[in-house]
BADRENDREN-584841 format. One record per residue (C-alpha): residue number from 1; residue in three letters; x, y, z. Coordinates in steps of 0.001 Angstrom, whole numbers, plus 500000, padded with zeros to 6 digits. Example, Ala and Ser with C-alpha at 12.3 -4.5 7.8 and 13.67 -1.06 7.14 Angstrom:
BEGIN
NODE  seq  type       u       v       w
NODE    1   ALA  512300  495500  507800
NODE    2   SER  513670  498940  507140
***
This chain:
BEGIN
NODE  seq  type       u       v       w
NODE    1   UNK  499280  479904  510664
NODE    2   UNK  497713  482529  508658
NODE    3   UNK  495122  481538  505583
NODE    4   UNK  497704  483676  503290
NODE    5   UNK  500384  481035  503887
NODE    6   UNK  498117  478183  502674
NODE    7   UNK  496755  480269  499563
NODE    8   UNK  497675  479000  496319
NODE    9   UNK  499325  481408  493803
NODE   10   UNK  499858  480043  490307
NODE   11   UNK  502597  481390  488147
NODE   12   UNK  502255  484722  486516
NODE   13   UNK  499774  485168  489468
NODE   14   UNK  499379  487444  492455
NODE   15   UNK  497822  487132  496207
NODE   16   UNK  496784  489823  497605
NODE   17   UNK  495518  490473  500821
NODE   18   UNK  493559  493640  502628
NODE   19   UNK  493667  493801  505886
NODE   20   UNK  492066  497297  506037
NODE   21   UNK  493662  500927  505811
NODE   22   UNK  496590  500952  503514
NODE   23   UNK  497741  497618  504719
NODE   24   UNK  498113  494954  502623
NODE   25   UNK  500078  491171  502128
NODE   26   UNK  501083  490271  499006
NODE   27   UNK  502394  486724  497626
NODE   28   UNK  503539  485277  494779
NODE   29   UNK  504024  482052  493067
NODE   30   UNK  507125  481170  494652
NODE   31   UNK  505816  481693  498479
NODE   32   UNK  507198  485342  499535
NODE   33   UNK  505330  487070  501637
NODE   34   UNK  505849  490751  501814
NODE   35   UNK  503432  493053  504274
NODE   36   UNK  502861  497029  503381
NODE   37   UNK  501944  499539  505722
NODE   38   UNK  501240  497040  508255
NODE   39   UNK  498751  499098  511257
NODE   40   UNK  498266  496469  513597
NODE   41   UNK  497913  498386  516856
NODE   42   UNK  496358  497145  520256
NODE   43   UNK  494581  500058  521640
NODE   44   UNK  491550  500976  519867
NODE   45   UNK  489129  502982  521748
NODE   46   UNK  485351  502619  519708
NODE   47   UNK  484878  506041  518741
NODE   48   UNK  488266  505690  516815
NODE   49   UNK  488512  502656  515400
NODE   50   UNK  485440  500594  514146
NODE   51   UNK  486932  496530  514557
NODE   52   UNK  487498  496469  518082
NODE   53   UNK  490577  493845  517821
NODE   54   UNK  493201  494395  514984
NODE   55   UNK  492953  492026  511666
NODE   56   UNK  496192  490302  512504
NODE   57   UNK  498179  488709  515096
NODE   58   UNK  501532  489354  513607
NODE   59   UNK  502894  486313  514683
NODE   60   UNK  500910  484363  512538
NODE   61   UNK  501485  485514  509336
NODE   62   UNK  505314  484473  507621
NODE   63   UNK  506643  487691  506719
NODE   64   UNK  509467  487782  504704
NODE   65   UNK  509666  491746  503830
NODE   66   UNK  508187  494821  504732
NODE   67   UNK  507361  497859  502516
NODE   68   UNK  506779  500848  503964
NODE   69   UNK  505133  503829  501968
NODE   70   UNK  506216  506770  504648
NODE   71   UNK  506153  507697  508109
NODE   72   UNK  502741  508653  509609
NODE   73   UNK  501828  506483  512733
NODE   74   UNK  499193  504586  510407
NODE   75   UNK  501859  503897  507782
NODE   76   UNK  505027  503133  509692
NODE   77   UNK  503593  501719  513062
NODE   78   UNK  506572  501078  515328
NODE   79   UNK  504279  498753  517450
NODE   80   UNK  503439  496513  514676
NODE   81   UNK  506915  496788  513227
NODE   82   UNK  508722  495954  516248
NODE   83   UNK  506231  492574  517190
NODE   84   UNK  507248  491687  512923
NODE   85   UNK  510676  491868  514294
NODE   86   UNK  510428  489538  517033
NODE   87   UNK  508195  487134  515599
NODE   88   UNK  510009  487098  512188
NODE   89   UNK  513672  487904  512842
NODE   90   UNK  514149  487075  508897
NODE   91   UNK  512136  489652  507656
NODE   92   UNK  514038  492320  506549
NODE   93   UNK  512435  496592  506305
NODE   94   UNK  512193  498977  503508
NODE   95   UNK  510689  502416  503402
NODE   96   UNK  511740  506324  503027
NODE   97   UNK  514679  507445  505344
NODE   98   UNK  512311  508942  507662
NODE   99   UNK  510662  505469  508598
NODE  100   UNK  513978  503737  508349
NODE  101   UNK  515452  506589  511007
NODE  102   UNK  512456  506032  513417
NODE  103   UNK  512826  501921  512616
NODE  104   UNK  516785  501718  513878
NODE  105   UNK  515636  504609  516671
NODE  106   UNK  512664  502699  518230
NODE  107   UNK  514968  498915  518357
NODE  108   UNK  515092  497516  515298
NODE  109   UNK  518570  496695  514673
NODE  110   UNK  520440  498427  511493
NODE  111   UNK  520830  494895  509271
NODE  112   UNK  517134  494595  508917
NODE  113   UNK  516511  497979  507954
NODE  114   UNK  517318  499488  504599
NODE  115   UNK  516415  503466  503034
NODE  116   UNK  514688  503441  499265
NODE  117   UNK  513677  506913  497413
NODE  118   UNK  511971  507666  494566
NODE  119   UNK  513493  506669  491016
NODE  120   UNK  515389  503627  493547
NODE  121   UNK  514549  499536  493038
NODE  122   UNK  514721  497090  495185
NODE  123   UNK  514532  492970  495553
NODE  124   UNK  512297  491835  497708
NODE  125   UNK  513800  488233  497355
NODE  126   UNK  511621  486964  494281
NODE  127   UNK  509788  490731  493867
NODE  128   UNK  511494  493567  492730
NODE  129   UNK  510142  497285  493913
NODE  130   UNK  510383  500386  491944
NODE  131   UNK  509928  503335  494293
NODE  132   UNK  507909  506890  492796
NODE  133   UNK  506939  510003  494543
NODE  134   UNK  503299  510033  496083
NODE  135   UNK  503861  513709  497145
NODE  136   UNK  506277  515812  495778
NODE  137   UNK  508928  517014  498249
NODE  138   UNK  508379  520409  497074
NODE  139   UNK  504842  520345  497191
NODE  140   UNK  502336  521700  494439
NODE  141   UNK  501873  525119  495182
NODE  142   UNK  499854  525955  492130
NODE  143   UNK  497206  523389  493637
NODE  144   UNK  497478  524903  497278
NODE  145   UNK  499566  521801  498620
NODE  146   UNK  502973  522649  500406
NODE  147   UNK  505259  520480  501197
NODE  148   UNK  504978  517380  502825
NODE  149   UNK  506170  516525  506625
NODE  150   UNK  507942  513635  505713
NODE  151   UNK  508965  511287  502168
NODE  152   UNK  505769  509867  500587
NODE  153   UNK  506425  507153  498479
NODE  154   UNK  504414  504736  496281
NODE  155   UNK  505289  501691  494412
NODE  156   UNK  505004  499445  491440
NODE  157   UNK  505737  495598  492982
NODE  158   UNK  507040  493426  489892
NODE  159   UNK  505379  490075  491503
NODE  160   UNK  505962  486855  489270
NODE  161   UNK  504014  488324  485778
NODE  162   UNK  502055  490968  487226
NODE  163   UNK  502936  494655  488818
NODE  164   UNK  501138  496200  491013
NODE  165   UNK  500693  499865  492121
NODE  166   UNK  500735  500985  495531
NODE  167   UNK  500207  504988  496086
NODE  168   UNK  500609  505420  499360
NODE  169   UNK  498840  508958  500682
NODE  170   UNK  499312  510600  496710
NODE  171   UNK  497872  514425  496798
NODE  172   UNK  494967  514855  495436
NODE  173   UNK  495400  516119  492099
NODE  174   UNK  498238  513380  490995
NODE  175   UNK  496133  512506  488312
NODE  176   UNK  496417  516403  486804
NODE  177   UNK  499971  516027  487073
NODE  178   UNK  502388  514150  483968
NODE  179   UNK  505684  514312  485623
NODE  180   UNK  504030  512546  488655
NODE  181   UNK  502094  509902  486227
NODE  182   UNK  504655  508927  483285
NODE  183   UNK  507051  507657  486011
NODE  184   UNK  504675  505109  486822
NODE  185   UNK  502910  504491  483639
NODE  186   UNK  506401  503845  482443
NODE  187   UNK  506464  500720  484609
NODE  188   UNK  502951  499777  483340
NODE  189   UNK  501301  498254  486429
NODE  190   UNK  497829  496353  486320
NODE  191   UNK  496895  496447  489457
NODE  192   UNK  496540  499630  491131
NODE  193   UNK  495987  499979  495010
NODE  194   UNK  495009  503175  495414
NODE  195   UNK  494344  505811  498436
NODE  196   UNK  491188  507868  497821
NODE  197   UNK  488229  509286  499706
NODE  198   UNK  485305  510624  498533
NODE  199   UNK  485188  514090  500611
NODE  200   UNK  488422  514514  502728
NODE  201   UNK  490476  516079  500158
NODE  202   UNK  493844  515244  501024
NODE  203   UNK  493530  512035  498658
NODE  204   UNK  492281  511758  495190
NODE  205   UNK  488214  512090  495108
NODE  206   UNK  486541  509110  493596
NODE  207   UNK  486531  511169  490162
NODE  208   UNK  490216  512338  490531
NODE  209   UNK  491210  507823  491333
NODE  210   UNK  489162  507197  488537
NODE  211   UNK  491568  509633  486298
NODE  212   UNK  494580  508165  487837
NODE  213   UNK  493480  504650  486638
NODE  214   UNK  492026  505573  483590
NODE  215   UNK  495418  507652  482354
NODE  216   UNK  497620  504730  484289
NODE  217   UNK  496084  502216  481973
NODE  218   UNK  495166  500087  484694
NODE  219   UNK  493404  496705  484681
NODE  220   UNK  491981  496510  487821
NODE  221   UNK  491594  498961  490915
NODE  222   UNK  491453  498167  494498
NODE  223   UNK  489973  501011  496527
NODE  224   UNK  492416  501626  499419
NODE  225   UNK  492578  503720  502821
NODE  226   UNK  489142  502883  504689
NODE  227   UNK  487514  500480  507038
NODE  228   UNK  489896  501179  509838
NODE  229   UNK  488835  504700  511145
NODE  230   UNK  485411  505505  512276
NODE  231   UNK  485536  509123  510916
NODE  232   UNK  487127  508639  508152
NODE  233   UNK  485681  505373  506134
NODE  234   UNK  483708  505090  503010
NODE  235   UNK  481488  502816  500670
NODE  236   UNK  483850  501676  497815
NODE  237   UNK  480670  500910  495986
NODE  238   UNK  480293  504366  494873
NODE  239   UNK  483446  504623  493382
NODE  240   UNK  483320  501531  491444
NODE  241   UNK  480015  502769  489887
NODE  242   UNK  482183  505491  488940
NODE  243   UNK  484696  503540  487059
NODE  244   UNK  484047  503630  482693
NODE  245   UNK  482414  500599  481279
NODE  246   UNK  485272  499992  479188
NODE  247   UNK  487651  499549  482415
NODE  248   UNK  489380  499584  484488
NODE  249   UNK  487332  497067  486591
NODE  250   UNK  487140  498027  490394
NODE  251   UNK  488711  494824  492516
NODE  252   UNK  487114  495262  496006
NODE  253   UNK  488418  492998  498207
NODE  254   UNK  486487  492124  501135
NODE  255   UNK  487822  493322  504860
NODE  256   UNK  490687  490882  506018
NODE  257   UNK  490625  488740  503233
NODE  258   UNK  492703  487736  500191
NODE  259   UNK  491801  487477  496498
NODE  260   UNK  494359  486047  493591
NODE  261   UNK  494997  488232  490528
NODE  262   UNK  494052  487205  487644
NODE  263   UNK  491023  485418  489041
NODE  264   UNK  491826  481061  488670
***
């Protein structure tokens, strides 16, 4: 059994779990698990991945729903997905059409799979998920950024009394864009996790998460997308010293482990 399944969650409470990359567990006061992004796979050569075995043996961990945010290999990982599958024949599979297509393609039967798109909600037994654009379909071609290969979705998680915020891979200059922030300040999340890095420029820079959070009116930020790929990590240190005084606060969250939000 996984430590998730043993953490406590108080009402108006949530549990949240990194286990590196975009992937994350969360849990809420009434025990439903729900994994996002999950990028569990087997084969990890050293000069690609830096933990030589993956942060969880999916059979350990009670999933009850999957979230997916779109389909690149480290978003919608049919290997993971398909050992969630057999070790949780329950669970049941959300994401963009694209990862739901390659889902039902690569074995997983048709029940357990089901299509969301931006502006669509769904109940995650006792969550409910509001689904927003990450990247435009069209692209931003006044910022030099064409359209995407595939649906990139993120999402605010209603989970007991808190809402969270999960980007996804958002371009980087979200933050410089309204029509891509009022959807989700509408839904005013807390918790934001959010995809950056600090010279790639595909994500947000530090300074371009910190505008996100700042014009989101977030509480608290968790730094998302490293500590899984050798060339492409980063210290979320220097982004939190980024954050204003006045808040957000950054909410780092150790490798493979969980914190509950607000603190107990």
């Amino acid at each position: 059994m996984h430590t998730l399944e043993t953490l406590a969650v108080p009402s108006g409470h949530i549990g949240i779990h990194w286990f590196g990359q975009n992937s994350y567990a969360l849990k809420d006061a009434a025990g439903t698990i729900v994994l996002i992004d999950p990028y569990f796979p087997h084969h990890r050569p050293a000069e690609t991945f830096i933990w030589a075995q993956p942060p969880l043996n999916e059979a350990d961990l009670r999933t009850d729903f999957v979230l997916l945010t779109h389909d690149h290999s480290d978003h919608t990982c049919i290997e993971s997905l398909r050992r969630i599958h057999v070790a949780h024949p329950q669970a049941r599979f959300v994401g963009p059409v694209e990862s739901a297509t390659r889902m039902t393609g690569q074995g997983l039967p048709d029940h357990v799979v089901r299509v969301i798109g931006a502006g669509g909600t769904a109940d995650l037994g006792t969550m409910r998920v509001h689904a927003v654009w990450s990247k435009p379909e069209e692209g931003v071609p006044a910022d030099g950024i064409m359209p995407p290969d595939v649906q990139h979705l993120g999402y605010v998680v209603e989970v007991g009394g808190v809402r969270v915020y999960v980007t996804g891979d958002m371009i980087n200059t979200f933050g410089d864009h309204e029509e891509l922030l009022r959807p989700v300040a509408d839904l005013e999340p807390e918790v934001g996790l959010l995809t950056m890095h600090p010279t790639e420029g595909e994500f947000p820079y530090f300074s371009g998460a910190v505008k996100i959070a700042t014009r989101l009116g977030l509480k608290a930020v968790v730094p998302a997308h490293y500590a899984c790929f050798v060339k492409r990590t980063y210290d979320p240190y220097l982004f939190a010293a980024m954050l204003p005084k006045s808040g957000p606060e950054a909410l780092i969250i150790p490798y493979d482990s969980a914190v509950v939000y607000p603190a107990i």
